[in-house]
C-alpha positions in Angstrom: 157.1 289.5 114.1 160.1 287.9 112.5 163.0 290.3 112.2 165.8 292.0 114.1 164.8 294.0 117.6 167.2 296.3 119.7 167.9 295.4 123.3 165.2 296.4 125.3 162.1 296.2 122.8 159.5 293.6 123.5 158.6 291.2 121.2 154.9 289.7 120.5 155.0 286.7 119.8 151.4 285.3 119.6 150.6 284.3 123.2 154.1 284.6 123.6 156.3 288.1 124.8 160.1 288.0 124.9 161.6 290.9 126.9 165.7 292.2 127.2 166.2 294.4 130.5 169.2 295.1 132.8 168.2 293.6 135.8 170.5 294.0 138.8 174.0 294.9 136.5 172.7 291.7 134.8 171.5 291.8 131.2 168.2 289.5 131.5 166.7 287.5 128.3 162.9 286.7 129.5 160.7 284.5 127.3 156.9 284.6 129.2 154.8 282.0 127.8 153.4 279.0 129.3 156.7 277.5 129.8 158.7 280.6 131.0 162.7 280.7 130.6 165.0 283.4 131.1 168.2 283.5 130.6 171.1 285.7 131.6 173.0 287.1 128.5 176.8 288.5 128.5 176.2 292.1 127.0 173.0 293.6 125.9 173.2 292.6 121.9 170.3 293.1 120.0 167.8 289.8 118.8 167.3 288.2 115.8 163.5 286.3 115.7 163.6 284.0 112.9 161.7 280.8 112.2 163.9 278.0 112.2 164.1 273.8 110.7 160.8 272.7 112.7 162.4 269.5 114.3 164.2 270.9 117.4 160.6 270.8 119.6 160.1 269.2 122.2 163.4 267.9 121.6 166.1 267.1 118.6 164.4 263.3 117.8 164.9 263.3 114.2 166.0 265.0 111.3 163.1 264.2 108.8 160.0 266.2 108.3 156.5 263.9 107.2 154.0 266.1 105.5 151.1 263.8 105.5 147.9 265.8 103.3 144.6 265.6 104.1 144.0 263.6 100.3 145.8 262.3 97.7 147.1 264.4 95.2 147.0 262.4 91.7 149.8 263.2 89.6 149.3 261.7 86.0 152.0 259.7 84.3 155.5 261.5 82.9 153.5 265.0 83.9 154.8 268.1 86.5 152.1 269.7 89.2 152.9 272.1 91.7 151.0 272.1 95.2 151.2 274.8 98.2 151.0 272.4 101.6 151.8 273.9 105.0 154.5 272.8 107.4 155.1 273.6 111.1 156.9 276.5 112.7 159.6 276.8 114.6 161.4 279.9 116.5 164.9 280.6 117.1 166.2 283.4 118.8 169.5 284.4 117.9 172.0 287.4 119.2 173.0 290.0 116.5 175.2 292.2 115.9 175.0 296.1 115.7 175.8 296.0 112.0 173.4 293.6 111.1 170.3 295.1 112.8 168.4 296.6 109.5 169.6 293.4 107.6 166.9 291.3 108.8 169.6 288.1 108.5 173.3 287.5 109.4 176.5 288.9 108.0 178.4 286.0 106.5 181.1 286.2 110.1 177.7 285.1 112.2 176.1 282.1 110.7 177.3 280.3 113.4 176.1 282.0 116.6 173.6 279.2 118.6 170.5 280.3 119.2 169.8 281.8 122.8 166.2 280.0 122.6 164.1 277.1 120.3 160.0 276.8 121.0 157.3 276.5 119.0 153.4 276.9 119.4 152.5 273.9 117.5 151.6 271.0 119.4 154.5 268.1 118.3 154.1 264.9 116.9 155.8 261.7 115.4 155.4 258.7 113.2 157.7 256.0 111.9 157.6 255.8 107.9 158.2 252.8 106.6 158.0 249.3 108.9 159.6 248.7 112.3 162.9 247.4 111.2 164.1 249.8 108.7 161.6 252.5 109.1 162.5 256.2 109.5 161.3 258.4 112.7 159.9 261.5 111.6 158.2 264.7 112.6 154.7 264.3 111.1 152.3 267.0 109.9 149.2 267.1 108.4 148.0 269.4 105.7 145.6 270.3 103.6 146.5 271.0 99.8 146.5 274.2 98.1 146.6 275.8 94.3 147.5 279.0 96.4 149.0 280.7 98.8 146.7 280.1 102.2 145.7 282.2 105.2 147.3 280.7 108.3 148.7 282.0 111.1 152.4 282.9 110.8 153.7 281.7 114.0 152.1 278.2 113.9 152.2 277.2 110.0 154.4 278.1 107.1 153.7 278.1 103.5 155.5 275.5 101.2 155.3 275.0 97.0 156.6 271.9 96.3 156.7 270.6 92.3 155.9 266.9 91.6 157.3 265.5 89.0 156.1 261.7 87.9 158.1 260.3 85.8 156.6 256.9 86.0 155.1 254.8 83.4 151.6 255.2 85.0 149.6 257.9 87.4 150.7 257.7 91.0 148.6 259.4 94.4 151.1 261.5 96.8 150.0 261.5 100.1 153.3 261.5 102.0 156.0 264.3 101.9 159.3 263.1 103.3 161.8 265.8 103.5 165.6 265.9 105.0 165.4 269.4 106.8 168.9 269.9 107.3 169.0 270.9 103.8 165.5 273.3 104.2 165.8 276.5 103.0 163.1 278.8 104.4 162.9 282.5 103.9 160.4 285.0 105.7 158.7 288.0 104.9 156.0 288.6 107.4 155.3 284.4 106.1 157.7 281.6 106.8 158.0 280.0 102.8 160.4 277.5 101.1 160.4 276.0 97.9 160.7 271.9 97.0 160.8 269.1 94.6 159.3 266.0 94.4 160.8 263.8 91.8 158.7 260.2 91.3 161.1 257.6 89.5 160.1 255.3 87.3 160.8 252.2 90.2 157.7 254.0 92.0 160.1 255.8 94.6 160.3 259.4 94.9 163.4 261.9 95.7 162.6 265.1 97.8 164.6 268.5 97.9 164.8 272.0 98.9 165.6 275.2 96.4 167.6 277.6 97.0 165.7 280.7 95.5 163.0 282.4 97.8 159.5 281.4 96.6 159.0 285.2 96.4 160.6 288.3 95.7 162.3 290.3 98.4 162.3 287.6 101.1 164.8 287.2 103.9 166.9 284.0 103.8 166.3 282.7 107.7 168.9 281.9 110.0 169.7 277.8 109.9 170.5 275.3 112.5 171.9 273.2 110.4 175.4 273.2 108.3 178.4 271.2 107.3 181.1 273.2 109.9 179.1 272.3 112.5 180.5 268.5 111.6 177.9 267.3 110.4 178.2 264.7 107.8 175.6 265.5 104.6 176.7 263.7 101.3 173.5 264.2 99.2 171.0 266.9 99.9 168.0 264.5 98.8 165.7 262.3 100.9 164.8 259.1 98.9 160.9 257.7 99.5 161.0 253.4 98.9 158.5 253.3 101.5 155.7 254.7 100.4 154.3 257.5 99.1 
């Protein structure tokens, strides 16, 4: 599913099949799904499939990610819990080189390569967090909550632990997840995971963040859509909840 695939090998994607040819002296890229793009590519490079910060689909709206769980998760005063919720895939297709075929990722010369093609199989939605004058648009999610690692299906849902910390003078329920995603750091293996924090302060508002490490051993770090080169400006790699939580 996710991985590297040589010009000319199909690629099953759920509902989904993504085909290289030579069509006509043209090198072809053909996604058939129920909304069907092909594209022509300049030489017949080899793919990378990766899943990708899950806020390009239908469009680039927002930045933010709101993973909203099914129930409130009660996290007792000055106290650390860890939770698994799921958050929404997205698929990049990216060109790769010869060299980096049996990597699984990029060499460090081809971080920047745009993707040839963004979709998803998850039906998008959005909500505002926080009130109509100062609120934030976000992607919005729900999820259930989780001790463990779940069974879902890897092209619609991926797998996130994210640590709580309260730090408050008294117990406080968690229902909404904000996250920055131009700072998520997802890694595959089969599974789309990444790892976050949750840090309640002692005002009642909470800051959110990605990890670095892979939540397991051996994963691949996937390819990101999101960097400071690409002129983006992004001081502080922390979302901070005063809306709500």
């Amino acid at each position: 599913m996710f991985g590297s695939y040589q010009f000319g090998k199909p690629v099953s994607l759920g509902s989904s099949t993504i085909e290289t040819y030579q069509e006509k002296g043209l090198y072809v890229y053909h996604r058939k799904s129920d909304s069907e793009l092909k594209k022509i590519m300049p030489s017949p490079f080899n793919l990378l499939v990766t899943p990708v910060e899950p806020v390009t689909q239908p469009e680039m709206i927002t930045h933010y990610l709101l993973i909203r769980t099914a129930f409130p998760v009660l996290v007792p005063s000055r106290s650390k819990i860890t939770v698994v919720v799921t958050f929404p895939i997205e698929i990049g297709v990216f060109p790769e080189t010869e060299e980096s075929l049996n990597m699984g990722f990029f060499s460090s010369t081809r971080k920047e390569e745009e993707p040839i093609d963004l979709f998803t199989v998850t039906s998008p939605k959005y909500t505002l967090y926080g009130d109509p004058d100062n609120g934030v648009i976000c992607k919005m999610w729900r999820s259930d909550v989780y001790t463990q690692v779940p069974q879902v299906d890897p092209l619609s849902e991926g797998i996130a632990n994210v640590e709580i910390e309260n730090l408050a003078p008294q117990r406080k329920e968690i229902t909404n997840l904000v996250f920055d995603v131009r700072y998520m750091r997802i890694f595959y293996d089969g599974l789309a995971m990444a790892n976050a924090v949750m840090k309640v302060n002692s005002t009642g508002s909470a800051e959110t963040s990605f990890l670095e490490e892979p939540p397991l051993v051996g994963m691949k770090k996937a390819a990101t859509l999101f960097n400071s080169s690409k002129g983006a400006v992004m001081e502080k790699e922390s979302f901070l909840m005063e809306r709500g939580l």
